[in-house]
N, CA, C and O atoms as a DFTB+ gen file, in Angstrom:
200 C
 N C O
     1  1     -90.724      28.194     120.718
     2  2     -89.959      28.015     121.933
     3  2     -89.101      29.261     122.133
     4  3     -88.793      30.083     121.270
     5  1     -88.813      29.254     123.255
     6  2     -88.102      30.930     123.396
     7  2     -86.746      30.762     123.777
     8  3     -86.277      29.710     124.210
     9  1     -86.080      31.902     123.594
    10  2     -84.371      31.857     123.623
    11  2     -84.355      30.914     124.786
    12  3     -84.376      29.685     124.716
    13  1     -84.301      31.907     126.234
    14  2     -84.131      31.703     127.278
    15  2     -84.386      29.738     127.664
    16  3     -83.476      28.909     127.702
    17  1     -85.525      29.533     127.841
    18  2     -85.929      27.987     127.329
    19  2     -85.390      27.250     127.089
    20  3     -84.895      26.450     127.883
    21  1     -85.266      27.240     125.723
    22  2     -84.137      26.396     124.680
    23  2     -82.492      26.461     125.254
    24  3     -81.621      25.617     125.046
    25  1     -82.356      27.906     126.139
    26  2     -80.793      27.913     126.302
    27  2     -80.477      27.031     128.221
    28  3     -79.385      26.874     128.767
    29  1     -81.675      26.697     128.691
    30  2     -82.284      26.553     129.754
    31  2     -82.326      24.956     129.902
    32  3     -82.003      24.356     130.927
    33  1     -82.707      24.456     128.897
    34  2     -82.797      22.936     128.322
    35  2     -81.481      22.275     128.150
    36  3     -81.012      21.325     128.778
    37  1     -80.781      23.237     126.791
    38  2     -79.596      22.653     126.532
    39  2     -78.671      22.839     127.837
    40  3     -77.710      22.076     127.744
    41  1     -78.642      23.497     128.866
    42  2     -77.387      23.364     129.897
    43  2     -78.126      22.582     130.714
    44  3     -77.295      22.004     131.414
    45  1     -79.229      22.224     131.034
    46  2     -79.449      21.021     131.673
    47  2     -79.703      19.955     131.455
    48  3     -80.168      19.176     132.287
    49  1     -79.348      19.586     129.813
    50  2     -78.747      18.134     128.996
    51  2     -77.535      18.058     128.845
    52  3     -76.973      17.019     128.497
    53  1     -76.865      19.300     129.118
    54  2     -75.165      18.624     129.019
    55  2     -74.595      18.571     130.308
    56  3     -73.685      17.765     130.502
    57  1     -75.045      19.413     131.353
    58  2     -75.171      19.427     132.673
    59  2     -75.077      17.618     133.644
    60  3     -74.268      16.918     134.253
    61  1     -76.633      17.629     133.168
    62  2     -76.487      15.859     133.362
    63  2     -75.767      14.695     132.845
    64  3     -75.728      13.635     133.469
    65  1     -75.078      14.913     131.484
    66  2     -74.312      14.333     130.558
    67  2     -72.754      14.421     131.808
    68  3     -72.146      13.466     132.292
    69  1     -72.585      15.424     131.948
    70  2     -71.365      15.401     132.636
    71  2     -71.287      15.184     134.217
    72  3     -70.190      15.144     134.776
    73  1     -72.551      15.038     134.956
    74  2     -72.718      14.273     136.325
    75  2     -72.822      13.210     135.853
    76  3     -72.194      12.528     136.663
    77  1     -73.273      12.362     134.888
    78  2     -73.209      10.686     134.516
    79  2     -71.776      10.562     134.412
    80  3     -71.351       9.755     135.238
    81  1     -71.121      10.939     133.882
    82  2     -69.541      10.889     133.395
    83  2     -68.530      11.035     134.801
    84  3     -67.715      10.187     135.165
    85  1     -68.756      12.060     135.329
    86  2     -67.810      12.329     136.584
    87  2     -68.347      11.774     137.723
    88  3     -67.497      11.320     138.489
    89  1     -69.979      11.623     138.223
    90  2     -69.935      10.960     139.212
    91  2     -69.886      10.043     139.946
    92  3     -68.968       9.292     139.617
    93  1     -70.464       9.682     140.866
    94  2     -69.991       8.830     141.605
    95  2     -70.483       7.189     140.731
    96  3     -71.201       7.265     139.734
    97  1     -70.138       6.197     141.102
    98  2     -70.049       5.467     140.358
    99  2     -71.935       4.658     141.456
   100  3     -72.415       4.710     142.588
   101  1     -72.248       4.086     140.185
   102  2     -73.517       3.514     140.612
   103  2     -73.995       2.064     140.152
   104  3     -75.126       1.726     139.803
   105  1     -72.501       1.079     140.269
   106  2     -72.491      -0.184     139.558
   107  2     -73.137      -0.909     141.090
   108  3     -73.194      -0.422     142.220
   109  1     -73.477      -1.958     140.685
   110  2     -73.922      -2.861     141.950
   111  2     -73.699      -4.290     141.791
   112  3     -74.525      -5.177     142.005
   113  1     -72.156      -4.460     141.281
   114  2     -71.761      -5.586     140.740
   115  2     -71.778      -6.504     142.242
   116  3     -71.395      -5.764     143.148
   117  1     -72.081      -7.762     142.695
   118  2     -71.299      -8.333     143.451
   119  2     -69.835      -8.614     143.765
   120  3     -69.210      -8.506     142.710
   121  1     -68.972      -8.952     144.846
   122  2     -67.815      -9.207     144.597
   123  2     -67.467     -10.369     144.698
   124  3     -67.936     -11.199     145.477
   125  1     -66.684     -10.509     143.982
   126  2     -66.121     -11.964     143.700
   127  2     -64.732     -12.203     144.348
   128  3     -64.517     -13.276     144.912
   129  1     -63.899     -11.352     144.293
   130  2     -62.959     -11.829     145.152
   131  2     -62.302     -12.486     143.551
   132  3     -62.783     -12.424     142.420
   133  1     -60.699     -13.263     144.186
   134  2     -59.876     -14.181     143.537
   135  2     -60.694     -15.330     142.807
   136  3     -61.832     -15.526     143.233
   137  1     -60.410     -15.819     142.149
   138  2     -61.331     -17.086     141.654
   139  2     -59.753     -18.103     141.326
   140  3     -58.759     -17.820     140.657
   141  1     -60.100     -19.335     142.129
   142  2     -59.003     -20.355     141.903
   143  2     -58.762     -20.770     140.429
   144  3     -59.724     -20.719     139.663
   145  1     -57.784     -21.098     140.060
   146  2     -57.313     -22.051     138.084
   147  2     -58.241     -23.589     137.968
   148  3     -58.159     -24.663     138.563
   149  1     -59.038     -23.110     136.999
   150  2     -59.636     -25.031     137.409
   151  2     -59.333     -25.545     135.868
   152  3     -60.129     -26.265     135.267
   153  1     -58.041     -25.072     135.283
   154  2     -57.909     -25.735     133.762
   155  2     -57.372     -26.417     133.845
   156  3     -57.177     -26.981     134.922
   157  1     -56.610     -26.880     132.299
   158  2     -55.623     -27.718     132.568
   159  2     -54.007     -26.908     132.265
   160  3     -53.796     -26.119     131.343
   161  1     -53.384     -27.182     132.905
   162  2     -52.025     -27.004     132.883
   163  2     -51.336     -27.613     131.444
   164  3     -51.463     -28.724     130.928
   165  1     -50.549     -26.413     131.012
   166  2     -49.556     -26.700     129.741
   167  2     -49.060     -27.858     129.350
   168  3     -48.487     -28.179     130.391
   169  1     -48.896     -28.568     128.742
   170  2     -47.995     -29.753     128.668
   171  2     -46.749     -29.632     128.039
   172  3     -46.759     -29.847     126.827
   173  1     -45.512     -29.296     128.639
   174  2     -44.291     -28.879     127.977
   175  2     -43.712     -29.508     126.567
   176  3     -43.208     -28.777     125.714
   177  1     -43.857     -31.244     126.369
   178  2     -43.343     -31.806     125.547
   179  2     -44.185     -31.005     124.398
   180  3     -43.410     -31.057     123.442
   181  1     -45.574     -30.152     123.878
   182  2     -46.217     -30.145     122.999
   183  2     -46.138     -28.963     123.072
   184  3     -47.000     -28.188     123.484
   185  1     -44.611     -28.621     122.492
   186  2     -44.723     -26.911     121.779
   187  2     -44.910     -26.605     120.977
   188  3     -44.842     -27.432     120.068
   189  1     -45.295     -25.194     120.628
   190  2     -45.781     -25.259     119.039
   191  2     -44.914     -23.845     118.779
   192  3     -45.252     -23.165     117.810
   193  1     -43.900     -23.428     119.550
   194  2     -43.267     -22.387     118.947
   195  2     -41.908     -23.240     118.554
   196  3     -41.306     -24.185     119.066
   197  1     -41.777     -22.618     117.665
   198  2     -40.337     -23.367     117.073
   199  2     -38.613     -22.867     116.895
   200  3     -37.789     -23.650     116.421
């Protein structure tokens, strides 16, 4: 393999390493928005700190 090549390769593997890192973001999460409390609420008489 020749200098040039090899030096040709490696800046366009760290090249792309650092457009994955800085760019733009490419998630395609849905949004959810707020989501309401559907637990149960504390019960004061049953503390357990003392």
């Amino acid at each position: 393999m020749s200098l040039p090549k090899m030096f040709r390769e490696t800046v366009g593997f760290f090249s792309d390493a650092v457009s994955r890192v800085f760019g733009l973001d490419d998630d395609n999460y849905p949004s959810t928005g707020v989501q309401p409390f559907s637990g149960d609420v504390a019960d004061k008489k049953h503390r357990y700190d003392r």
